[in-house]
C-alpha positions as CSV (number, residue, x, y, z in Angstrom):
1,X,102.9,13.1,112.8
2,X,103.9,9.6,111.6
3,X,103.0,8.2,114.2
4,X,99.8,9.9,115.4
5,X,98.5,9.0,111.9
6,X,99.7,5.4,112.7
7,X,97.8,5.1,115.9
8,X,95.0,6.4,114.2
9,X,95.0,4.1,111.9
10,X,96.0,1.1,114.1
11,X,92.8,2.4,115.9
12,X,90.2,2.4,112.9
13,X,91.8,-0.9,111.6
14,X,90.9,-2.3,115.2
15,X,94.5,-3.9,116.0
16,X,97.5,-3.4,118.2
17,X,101.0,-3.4,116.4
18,X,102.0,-6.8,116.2
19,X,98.6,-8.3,114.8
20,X,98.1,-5.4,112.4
21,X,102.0,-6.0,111.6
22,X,101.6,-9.8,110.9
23,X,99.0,-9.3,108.2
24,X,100.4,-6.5,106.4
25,X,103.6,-8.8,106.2
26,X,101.3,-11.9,105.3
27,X,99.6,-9.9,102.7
28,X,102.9,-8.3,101.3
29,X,104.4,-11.3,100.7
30,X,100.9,-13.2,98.9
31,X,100.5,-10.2,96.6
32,X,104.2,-10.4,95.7
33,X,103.4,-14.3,95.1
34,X,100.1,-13.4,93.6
35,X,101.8,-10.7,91.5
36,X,104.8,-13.1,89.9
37,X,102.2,-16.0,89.0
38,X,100.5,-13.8,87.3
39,X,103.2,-12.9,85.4
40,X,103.8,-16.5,84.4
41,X,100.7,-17.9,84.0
42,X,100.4,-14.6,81.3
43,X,103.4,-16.2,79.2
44,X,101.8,-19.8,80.5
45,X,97.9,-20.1,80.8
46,X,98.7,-23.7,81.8
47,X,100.7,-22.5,84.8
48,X,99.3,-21.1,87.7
49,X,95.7,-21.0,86.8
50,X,93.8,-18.5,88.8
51,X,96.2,-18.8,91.6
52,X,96.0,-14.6,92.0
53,X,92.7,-15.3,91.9
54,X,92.7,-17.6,94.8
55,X,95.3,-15.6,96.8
56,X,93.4,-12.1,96.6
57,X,90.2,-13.7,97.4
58,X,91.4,-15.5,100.6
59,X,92.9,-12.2,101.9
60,X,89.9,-9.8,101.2
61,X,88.0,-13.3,103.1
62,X,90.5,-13.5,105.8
63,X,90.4,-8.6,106.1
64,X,86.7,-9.0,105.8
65,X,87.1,-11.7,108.9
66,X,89.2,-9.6,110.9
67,X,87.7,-6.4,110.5
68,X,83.7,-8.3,111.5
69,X,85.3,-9.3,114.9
70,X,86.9,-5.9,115.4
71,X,83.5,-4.6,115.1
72,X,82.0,-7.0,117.1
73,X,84.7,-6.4,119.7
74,X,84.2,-2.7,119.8
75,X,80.2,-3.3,119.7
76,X,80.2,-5.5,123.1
77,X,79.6,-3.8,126.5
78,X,82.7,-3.5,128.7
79,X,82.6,-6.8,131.3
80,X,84.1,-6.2,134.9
């Protein structure tokens, strides 16, 4: 079941293991970054000024990137 609902979604999400892996780690770790400046800069508006800002916005960018050129991948006829 786990992993039938994993392929699916491996499948819609237009990645293998690895590259769908790498994100999701890359991303974990940001918002966890994201998540702790945030705290500071709410004790400290001098510190970390919109960096959670910054950080979300580059990885909806970098999603929105990645999920065009799966789409554009799955949109091009098959070359032999």
């Amino acid at each position: 079941m786990v992993l039938s609902a994993s392929r699916q979604h491996l499948k819609a999400a237009g990645k293998s293991y690895v590259p769908h892996g790498t994100f999701a780690l890359k991303a974990g770790i940001l918002l966890f970054y994201a998540g702790f400046t945030s705290i500071i800069h709410a004790i400290v508006p001098a510190w970390y000024p919109f960096k959670a800002r910054d950080i979300t916005r580059a990885l909806a960018e970098e999603s929105q990137r990645q999920e065009a050129a799966a789409r554009a991948k799955q949109t091009l006829p098959n070359e032999r």
